[in-house]
N, CA, C and O atoms as a Tinker XYZ file with bonds, in Angstrom:
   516  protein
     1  N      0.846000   -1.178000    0.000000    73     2
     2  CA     0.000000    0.000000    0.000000    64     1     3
     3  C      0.890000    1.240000    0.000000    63     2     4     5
     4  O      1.765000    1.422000    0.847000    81     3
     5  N      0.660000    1.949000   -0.841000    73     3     6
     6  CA     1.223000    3.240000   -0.978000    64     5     7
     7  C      0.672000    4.090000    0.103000    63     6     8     9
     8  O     -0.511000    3.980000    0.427000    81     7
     9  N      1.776000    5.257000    0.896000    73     7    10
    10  CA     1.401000    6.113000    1.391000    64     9    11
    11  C      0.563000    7.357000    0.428000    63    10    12    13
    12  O      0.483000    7.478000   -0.794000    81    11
    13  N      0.178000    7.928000    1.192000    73    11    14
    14  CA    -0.823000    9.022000    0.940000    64    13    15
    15  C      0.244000   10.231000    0.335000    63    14    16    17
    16  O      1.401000   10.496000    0.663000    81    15
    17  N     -0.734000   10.893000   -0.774000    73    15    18
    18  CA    -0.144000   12.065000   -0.912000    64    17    19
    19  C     -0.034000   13.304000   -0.149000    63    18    20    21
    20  O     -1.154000   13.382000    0.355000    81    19
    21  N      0.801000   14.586000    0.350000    73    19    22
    22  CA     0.501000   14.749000    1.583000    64    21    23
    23  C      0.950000   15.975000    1.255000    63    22    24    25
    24  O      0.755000   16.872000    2.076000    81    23
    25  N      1.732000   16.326000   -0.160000    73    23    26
    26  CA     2.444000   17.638000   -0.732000    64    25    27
    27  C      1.623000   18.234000   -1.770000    63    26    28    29
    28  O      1.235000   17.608000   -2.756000    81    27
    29  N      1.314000   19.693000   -1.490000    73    27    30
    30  CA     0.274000   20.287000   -2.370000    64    29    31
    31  C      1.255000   21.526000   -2.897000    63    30    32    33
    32  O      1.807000   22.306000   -2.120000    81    31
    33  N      1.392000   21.584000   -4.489000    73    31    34
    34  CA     1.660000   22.881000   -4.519000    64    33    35
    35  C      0.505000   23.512000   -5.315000    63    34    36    37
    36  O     -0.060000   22.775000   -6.122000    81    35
    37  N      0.047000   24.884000   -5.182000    73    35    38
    38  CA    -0.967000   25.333000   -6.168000    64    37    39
    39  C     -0.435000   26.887000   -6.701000    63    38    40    41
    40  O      0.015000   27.798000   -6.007000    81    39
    41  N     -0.604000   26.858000   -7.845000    73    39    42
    42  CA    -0.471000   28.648000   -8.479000    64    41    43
    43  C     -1.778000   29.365000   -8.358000    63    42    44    45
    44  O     -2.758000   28.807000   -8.851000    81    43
    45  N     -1.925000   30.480000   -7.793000    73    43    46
    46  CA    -2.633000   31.574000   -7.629000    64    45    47
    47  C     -2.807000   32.475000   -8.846000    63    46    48    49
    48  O     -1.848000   33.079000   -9.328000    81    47
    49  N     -3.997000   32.555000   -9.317000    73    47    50
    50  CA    -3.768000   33.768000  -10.128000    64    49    51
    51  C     -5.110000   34.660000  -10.494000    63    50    52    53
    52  O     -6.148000   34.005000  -10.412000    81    51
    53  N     -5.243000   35.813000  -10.820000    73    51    54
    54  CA    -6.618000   36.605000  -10.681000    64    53    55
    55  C     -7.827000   35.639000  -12.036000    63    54    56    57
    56  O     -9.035000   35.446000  -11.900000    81    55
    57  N     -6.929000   35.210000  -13.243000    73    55    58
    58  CA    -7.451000   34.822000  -13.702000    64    57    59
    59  C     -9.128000   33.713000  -13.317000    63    58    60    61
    60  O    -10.252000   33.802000  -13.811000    81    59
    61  N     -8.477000   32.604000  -12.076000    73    59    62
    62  CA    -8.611000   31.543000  -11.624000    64    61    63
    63  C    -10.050000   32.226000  -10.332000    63    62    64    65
    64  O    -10.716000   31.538000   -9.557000    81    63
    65  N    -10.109000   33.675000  -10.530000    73    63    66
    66  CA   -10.945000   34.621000   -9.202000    64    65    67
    67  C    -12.458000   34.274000  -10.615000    63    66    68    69
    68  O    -12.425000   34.268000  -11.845000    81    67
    69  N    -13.738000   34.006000   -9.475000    73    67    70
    70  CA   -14.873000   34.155000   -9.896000    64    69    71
    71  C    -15.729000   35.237000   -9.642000    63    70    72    73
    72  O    -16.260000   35.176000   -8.534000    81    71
    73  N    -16.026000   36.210000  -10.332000    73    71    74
    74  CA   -15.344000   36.031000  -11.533000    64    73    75
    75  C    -14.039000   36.564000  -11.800000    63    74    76    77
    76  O    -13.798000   37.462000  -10.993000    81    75
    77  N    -13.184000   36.387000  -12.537000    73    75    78
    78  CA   -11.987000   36.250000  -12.856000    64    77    79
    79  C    -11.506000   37.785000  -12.974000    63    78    80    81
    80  O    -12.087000   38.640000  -13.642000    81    79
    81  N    -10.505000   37.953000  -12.316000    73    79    82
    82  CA   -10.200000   39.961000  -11.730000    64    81    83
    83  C     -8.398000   39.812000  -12.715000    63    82    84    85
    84  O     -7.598000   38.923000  -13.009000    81    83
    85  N     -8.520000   41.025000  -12.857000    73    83    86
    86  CA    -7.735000   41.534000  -14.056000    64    85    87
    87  C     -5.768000   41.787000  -13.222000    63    86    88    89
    88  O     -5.286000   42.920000  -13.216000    81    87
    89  N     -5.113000   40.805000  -12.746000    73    87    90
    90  CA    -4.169000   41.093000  -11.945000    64    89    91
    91  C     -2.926000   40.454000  -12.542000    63    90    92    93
    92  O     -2.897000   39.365000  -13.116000    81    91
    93  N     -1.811000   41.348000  -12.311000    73    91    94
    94  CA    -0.492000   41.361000  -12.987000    64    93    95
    95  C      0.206000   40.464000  -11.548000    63    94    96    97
    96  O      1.156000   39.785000  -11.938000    81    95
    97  N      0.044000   40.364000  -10.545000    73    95    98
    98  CA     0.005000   39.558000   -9.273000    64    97    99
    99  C      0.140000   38.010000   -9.389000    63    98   100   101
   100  O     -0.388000   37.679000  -10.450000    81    99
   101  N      0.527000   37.166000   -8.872000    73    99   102
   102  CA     1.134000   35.896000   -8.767000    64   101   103
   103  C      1.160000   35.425000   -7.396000    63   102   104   105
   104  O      2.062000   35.911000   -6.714000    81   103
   105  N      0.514000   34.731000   -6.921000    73   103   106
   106  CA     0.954000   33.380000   -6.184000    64   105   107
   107  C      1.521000   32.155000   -5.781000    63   106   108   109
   108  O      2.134000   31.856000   -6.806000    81   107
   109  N      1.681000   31.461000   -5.168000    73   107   110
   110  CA     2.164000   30.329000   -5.182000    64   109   111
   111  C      2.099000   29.734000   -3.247000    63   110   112   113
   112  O      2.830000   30.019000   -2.299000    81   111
   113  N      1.012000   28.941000   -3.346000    73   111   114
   114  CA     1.160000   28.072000   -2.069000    64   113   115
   115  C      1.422000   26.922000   -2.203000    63   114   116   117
   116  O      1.304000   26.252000   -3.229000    81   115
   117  N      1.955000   26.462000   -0.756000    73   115   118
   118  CA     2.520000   24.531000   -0.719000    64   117   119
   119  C      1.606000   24.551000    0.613000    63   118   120   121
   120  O      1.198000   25.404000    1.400000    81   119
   121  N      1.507000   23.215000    0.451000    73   119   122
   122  CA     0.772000   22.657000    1.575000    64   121   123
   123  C      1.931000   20.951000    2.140000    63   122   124   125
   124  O      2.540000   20.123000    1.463000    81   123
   125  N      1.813000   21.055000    3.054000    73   123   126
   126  CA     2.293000   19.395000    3.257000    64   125   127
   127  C      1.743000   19.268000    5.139000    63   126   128   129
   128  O      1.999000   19.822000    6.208000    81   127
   129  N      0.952000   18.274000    4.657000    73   127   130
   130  CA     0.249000   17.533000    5.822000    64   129   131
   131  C      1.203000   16.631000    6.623000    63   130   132   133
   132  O      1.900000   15.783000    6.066000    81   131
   133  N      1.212000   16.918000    8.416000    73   131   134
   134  CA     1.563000   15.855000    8.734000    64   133   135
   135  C      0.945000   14.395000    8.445000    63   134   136   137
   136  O     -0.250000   14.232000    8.198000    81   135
   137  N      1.985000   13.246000    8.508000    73   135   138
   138  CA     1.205000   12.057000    8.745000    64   137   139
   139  C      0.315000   11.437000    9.543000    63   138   140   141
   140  O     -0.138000   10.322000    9.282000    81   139
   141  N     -0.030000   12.189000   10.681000    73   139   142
   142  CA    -0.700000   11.692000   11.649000    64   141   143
   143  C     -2.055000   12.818000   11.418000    63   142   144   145
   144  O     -3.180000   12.609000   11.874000    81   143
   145  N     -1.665000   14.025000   10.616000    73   143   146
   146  CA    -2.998000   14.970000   10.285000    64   145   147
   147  C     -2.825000   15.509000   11.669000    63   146   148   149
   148  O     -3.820000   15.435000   12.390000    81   147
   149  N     -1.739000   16.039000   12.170000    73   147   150
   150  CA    -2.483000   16.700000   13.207000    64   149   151
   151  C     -1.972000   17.989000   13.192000    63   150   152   153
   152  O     -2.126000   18.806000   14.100000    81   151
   153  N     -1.110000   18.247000   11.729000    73   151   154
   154  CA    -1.229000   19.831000   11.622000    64   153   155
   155  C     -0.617000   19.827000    9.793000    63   154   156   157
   156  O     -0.060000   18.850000    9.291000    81   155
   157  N     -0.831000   20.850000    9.214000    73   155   158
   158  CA    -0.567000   21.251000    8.222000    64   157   159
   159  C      0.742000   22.526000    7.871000    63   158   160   161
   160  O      0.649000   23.691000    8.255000    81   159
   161  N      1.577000   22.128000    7.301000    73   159   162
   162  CA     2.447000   23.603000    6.983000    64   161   163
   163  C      2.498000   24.440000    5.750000    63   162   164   165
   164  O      2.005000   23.797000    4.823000    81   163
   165  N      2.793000   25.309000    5.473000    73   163   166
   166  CA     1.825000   25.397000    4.533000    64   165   167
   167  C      2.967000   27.107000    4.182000    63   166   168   169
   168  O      2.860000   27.936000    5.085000    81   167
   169  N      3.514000   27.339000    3.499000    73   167   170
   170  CA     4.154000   28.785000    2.590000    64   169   171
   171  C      3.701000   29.499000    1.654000    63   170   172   173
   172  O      3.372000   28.925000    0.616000    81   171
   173  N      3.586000   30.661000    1.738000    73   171   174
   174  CA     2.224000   31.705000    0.479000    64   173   175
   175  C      3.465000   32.505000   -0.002000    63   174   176   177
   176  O      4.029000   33.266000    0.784000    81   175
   177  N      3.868000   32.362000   -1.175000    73   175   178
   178  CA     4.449000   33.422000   -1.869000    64   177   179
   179  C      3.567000   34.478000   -2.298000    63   178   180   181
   180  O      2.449000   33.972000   -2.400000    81   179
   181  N      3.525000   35.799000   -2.624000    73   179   182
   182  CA     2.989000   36.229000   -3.166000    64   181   183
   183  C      4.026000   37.371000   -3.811000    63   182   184   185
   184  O      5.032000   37.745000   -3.208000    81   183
   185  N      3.554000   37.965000   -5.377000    73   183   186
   186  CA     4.635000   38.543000   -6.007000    64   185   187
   187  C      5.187000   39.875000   -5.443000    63   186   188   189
   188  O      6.360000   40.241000   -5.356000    81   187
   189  N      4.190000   40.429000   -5.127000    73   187   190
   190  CA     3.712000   41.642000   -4.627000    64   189   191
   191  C      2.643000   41.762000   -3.494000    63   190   192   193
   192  O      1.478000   42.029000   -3.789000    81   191
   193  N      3.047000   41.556000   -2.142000    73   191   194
   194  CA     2.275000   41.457000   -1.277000    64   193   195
   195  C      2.278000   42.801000   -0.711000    63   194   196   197
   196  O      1.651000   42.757000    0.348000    81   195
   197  N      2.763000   44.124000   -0.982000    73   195   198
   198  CA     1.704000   45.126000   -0.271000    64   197   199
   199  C      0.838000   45.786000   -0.385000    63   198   200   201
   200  O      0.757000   46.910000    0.108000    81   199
   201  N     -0.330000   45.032000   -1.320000    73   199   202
   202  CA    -1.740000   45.459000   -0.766000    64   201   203
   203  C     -2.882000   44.269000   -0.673000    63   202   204   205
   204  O     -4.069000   44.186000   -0.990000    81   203
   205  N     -1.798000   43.292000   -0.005000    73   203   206
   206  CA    -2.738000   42.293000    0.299000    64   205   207
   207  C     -3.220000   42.713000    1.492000    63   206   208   209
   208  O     -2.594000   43.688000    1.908000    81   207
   209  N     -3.969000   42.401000    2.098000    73   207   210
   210  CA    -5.028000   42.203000    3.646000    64   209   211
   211  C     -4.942000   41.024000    3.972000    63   210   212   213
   212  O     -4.464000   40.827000    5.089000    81   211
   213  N     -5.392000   39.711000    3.085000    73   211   214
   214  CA    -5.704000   38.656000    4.076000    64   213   215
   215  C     -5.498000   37.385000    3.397000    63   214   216   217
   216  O     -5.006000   37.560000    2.282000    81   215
   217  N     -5.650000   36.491000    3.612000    73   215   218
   218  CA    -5.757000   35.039000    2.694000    64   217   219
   219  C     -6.551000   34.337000    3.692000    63   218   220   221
   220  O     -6.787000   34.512000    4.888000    81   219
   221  N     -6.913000   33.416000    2.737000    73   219   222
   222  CA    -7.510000   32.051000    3.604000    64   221   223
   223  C     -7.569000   30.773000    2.467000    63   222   224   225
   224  O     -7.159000   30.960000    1.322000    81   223
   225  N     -7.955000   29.855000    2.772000    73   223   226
   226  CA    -8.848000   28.771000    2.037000    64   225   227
   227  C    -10.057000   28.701000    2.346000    63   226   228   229
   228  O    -10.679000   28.672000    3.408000    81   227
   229  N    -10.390000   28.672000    0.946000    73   227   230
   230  CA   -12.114000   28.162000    1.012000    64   229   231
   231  C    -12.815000   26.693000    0.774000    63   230   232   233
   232  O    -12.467000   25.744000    0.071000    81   231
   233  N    -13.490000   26.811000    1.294000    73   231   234
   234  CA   -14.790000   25.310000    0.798000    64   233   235
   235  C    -15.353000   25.910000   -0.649000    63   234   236   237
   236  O    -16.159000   26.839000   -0.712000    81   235
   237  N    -14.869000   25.315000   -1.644000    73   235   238
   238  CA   -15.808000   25.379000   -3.194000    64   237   239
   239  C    -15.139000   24.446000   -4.335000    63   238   240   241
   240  O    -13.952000   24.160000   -4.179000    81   239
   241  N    -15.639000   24.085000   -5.165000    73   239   242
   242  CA   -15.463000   23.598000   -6.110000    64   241   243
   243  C    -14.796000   24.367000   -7.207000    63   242   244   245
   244  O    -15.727000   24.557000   -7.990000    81   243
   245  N    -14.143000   24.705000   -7.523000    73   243   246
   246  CA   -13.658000   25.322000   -9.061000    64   245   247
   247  C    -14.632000   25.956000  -10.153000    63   246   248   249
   248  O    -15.409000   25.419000  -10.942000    81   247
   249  N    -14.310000   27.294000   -9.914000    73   247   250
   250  CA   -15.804000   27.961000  -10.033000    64   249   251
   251  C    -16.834000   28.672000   -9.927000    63   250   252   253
   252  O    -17.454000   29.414000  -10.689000    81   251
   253  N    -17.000000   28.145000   -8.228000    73   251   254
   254  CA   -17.762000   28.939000   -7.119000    64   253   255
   255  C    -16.770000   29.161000   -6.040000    63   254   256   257
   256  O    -15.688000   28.681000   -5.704000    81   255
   257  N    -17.638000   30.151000   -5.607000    73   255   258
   258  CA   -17.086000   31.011000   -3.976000    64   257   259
   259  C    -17.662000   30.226000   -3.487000    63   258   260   261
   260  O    -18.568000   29.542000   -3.963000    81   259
   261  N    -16.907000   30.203000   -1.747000    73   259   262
   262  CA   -17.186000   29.508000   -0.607000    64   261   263
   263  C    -16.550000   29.746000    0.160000    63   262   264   265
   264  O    -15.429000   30.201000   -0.071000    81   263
   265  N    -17.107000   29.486000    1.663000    73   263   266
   266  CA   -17.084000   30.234000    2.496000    64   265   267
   267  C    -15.591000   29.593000    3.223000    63   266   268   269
   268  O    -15.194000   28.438000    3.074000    81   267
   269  N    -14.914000   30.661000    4.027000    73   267   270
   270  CA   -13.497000   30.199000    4.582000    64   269   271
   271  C    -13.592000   29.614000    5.673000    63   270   272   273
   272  O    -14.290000   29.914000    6.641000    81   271
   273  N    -12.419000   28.200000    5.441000    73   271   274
   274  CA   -12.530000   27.413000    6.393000    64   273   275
   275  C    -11.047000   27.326000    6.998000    63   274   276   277
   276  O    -10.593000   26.445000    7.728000    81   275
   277  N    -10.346000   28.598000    6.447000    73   275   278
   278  CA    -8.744000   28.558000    7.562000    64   277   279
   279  C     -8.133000   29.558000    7.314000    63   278   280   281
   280  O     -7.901000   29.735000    6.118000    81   279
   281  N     -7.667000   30.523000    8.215000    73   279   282
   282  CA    -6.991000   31.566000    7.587000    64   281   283
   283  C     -4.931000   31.263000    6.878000    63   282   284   285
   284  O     -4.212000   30.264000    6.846000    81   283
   285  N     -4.800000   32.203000    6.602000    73   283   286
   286  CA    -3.491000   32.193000    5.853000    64   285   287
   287  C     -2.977000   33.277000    6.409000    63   286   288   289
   288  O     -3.606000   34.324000    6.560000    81   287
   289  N     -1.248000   33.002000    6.906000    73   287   290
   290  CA    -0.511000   34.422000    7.929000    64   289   291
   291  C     -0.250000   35.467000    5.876000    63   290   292   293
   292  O     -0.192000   35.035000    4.725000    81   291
   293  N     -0.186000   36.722000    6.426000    73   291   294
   294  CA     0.505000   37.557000    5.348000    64   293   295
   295  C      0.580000   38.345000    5.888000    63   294   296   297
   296  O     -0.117000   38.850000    6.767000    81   295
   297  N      2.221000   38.783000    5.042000    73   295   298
   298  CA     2.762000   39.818000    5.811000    64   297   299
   299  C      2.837000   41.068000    4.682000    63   298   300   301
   300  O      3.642000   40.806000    3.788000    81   299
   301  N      2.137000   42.432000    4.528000    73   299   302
   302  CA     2.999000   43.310000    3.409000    64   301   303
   303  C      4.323000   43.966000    3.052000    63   302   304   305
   304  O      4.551000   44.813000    2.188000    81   303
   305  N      4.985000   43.493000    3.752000    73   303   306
   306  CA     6.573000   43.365000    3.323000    64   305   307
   307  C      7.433000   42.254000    3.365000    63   306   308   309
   308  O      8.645000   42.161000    3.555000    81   307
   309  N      6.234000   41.140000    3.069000    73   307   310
   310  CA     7.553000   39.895000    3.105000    64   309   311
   311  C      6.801000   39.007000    2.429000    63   310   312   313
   312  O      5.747000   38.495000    2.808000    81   311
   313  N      7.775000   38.722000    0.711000    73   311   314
   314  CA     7.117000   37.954000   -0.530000    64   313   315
   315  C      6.638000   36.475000   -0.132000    63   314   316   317
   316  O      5.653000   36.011000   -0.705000    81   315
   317  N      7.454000   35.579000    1.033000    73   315   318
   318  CA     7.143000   34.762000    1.315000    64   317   319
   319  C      6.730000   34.488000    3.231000    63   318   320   321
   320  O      7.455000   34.764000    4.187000    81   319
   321  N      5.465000   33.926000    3.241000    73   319   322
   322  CA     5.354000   34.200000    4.425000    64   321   323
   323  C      5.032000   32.375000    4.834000    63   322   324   325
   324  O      4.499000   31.800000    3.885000    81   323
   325  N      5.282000   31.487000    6.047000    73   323   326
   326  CA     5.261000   30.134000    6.600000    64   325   327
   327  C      4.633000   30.170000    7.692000    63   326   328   329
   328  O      4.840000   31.076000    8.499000    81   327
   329  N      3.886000   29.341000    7.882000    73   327   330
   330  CA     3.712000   29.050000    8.970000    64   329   331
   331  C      2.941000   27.919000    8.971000    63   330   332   333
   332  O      3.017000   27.234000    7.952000    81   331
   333  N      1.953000   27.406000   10.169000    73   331   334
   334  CA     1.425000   26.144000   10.486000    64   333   335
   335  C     -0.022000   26.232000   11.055000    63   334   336   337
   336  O     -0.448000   26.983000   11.933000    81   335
   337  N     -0.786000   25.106000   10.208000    73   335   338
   338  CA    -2.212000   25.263000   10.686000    64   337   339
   339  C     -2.514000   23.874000   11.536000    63   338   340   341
   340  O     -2.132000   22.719000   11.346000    81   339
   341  N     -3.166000   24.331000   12.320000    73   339   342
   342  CA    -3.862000   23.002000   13.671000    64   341   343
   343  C     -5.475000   22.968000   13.047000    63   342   344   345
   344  O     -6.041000   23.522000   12.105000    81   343
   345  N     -5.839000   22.095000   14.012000    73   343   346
   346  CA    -7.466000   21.801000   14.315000    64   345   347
   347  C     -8.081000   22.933000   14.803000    63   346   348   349
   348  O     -9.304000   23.063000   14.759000    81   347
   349  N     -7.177000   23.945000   15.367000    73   347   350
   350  CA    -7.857000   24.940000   16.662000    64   349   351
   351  C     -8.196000   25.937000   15.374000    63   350   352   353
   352  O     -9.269000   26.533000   15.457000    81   351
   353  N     -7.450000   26.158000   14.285000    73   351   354
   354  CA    -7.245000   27.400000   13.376000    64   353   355
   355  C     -8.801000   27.133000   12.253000    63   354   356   357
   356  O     -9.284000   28.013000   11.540000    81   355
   357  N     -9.227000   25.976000   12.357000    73   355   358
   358  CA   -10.032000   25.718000   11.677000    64   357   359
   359  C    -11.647000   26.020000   11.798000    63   358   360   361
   360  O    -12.108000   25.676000   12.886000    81   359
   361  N    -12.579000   26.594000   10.888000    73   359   362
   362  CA   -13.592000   27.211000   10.919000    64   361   363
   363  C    -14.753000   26.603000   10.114000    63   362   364   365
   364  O    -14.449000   25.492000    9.680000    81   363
   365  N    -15.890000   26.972000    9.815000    73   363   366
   366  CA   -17.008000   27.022000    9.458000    64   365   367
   367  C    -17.108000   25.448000    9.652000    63   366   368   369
   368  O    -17.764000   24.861000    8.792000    81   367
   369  N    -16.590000   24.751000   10.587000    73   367   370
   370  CA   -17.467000   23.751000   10.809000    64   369   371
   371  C    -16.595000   22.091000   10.974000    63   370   372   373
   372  O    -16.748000   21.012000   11.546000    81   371
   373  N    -15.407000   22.947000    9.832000    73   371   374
   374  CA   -14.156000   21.777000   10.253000    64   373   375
   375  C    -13.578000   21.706000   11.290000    63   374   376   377
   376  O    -12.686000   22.490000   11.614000    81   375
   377  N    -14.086000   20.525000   12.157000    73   375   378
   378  CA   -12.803000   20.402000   13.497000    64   377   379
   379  C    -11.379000   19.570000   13.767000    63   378   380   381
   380  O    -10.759000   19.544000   14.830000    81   379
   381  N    -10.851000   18.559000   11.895000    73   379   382
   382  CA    -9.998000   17.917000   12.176000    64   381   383
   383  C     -9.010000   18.564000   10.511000    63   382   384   385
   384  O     -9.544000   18.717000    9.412000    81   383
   385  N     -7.896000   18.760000   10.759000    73   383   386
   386  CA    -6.751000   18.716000    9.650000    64   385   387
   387  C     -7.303000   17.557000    8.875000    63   386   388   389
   388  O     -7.585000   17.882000    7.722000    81   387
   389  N     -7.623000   15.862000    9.268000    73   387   390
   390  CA    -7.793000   15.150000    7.829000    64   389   391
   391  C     -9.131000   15.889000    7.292000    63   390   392   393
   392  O     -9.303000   15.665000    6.094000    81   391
   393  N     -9.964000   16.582000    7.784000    73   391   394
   394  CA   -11.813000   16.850000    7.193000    64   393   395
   395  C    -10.886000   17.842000    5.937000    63   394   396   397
   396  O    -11.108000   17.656000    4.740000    81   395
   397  N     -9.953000   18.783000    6.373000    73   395   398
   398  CA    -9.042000   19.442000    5.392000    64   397   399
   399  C     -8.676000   18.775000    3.997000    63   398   400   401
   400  O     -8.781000   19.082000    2.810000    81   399
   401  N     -8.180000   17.678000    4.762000    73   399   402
   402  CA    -7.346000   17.155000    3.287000    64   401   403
   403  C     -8.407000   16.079000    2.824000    63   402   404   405
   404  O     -8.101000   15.402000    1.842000    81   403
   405  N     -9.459000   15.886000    3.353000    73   403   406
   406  CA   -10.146000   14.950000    2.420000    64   405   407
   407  C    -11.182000   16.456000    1.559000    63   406   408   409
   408  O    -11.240000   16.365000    0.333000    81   407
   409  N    -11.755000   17.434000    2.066000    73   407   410
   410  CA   -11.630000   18.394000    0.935000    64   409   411
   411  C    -11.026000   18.634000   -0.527000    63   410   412   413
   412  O    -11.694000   18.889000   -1.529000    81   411
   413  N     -9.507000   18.492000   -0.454000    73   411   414
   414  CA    -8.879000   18.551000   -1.188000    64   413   415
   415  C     -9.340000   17.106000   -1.758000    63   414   416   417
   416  O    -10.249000   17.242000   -2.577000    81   415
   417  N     -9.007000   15.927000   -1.574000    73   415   418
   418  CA    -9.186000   14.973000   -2.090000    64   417   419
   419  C    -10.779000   15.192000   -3.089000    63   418   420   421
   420  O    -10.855000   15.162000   -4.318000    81   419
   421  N    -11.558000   15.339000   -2.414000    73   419   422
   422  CA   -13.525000   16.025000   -3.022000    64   421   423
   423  C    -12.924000   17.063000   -3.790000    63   422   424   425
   424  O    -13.868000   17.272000   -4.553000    81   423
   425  N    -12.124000   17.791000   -4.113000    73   423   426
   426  CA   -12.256000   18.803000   -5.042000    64   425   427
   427  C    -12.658000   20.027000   -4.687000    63   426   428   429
   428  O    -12.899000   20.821000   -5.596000    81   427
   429  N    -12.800000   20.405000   -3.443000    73   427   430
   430  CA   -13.784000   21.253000   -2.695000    64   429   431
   431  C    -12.602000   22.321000   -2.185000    63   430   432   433
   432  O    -13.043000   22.917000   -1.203000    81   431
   433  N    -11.546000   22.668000   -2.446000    73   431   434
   434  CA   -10.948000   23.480000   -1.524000    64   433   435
   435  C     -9.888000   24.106000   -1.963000    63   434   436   437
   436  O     -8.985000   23.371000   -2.363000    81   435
   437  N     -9.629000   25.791000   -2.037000    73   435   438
   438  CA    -8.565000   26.548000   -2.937000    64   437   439
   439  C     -8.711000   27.743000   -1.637000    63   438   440   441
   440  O     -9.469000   27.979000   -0.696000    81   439
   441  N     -7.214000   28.418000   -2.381000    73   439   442
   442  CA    -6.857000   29.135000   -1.325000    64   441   443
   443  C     -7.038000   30.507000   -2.330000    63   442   444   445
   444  O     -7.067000   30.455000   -3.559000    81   443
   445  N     -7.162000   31.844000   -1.441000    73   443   446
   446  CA    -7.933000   33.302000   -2.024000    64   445   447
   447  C     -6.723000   34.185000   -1.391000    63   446   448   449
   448  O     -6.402000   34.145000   -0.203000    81   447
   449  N     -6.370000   34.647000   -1.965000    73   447   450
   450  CA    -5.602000   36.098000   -1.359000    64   449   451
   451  C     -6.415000   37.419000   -1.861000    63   450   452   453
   452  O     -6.716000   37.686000   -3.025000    81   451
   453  N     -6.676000   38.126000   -0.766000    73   451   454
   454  CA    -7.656000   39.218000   -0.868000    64   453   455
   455  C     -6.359000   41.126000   -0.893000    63   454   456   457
   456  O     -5.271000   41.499000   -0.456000    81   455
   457  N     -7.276000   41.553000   -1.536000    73   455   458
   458  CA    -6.228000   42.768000   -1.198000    64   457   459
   459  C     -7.073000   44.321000   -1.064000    63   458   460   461
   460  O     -8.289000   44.507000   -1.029000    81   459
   461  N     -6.066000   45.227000   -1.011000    73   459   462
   462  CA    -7.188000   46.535000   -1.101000    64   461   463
   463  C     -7.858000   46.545000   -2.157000    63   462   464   465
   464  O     -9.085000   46.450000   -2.159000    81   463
   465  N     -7.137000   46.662000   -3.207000    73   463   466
   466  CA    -7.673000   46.612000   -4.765000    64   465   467
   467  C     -9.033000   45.633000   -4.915000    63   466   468   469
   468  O    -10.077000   45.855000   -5.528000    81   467
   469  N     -8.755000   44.843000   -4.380000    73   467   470
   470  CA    -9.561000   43.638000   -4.487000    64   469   471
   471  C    -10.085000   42.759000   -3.676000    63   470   472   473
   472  O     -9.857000   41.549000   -3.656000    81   471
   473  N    -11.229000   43.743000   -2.585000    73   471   474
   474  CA   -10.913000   42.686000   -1.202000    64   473   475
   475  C    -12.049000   41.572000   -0.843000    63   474   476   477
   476  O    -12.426000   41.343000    0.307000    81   475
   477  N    -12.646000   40.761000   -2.288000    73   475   478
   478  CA   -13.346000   39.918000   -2.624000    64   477   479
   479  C    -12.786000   38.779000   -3.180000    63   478   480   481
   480  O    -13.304000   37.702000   -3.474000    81   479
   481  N    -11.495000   39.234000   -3.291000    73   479   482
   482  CA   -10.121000   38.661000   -3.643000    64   481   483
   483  C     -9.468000   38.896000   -5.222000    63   482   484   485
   484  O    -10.172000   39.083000   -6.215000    81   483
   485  N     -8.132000   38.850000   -5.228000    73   483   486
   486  CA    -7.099000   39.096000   -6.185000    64   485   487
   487  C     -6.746000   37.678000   -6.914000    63   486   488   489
   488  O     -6.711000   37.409000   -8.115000    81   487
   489  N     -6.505000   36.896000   -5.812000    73   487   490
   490  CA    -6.110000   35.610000   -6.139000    64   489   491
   491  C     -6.451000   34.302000   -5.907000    63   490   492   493
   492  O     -6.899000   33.872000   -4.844000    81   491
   493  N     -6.195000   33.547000   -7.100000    73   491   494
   494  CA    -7.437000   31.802000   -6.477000    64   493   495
   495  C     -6.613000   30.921000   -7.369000    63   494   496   497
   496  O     -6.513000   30.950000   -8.595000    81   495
   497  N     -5.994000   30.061000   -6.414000    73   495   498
   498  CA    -6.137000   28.905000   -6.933000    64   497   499
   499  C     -6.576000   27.865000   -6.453000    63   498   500   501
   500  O     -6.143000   27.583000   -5.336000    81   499
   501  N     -7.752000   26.751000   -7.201000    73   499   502
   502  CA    -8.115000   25.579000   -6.515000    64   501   503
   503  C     -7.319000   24.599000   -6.360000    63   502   504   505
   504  O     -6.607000   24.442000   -7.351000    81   503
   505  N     -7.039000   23.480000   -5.091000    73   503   506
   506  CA    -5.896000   22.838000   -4.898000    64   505   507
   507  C     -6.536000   21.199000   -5.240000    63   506   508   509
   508  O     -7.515000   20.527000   -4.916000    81   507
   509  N     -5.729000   21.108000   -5.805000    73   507   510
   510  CA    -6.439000   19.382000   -6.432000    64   509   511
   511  C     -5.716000   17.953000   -6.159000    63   510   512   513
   512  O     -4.530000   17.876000   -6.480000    81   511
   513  N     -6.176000   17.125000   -5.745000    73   511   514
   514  CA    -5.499000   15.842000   -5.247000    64   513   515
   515  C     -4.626000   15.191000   -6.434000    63   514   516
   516  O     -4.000000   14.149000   -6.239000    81   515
């Protein structure tokens, strides 16, 4: 039996925003799950992060908006920002890191970087198993 896949990388881009917003801006998140699921780590490049505000991941399918189920650290002076998500960080209803990654597995889950310009969001990419 093969282990599980557990490394996500996804590109961000305004294109990929519903509807799709007009941005010279770039992304790039990784995801990698512990094995036991009991936390996620996870790095947001962004090209130009000072007029971002916020990030998160959402619950949706490729497509549609949906509502956020984890936030994302960003910093506006620093292109790459790391850090680590738990069970505790988790929202609208998820209480475990695997309910996370079986999302991803369903197709159900992309990450949004929001900004002034754009604070319905700038950037989307959906993350796919």
């Amino acid at each position: 039996m093969s282990e599980p896949t557990l490394k996500f990388k996804v590109h961000l881009s305004g294109a990929q925003e519903v509807p799709p917003v007009a941005s010279e801006n770039e992304s790039k998140l990784t995801l990698e799950f512990s094995h036991d699921f009991s936390h996620v780590d996870y790095c947001l490049s962004i090209d130009d992060p000072s007029d971002v505000t916020a990030a998160h991941l959402h619950q949706a399918a490729a497509g549609n908006n949906g509502p956020v189920v984890a936030p994302l650290s960003v910093n506006q002076s620093d292109d790459k920002v790391c850090d680590t998500l738990r069970n505790e960080d988790l929202t609208n209803g998820l209480v475990t890191i695997a309910q996370l990654y079986q999302l991803i597995k369903d197709g159900l889950l992309y990450a949004n970087v929001h900004t002034n310009s754009n604070p319905d969001g700038e950037l989307r990419g959906q993350i796919f198993f």
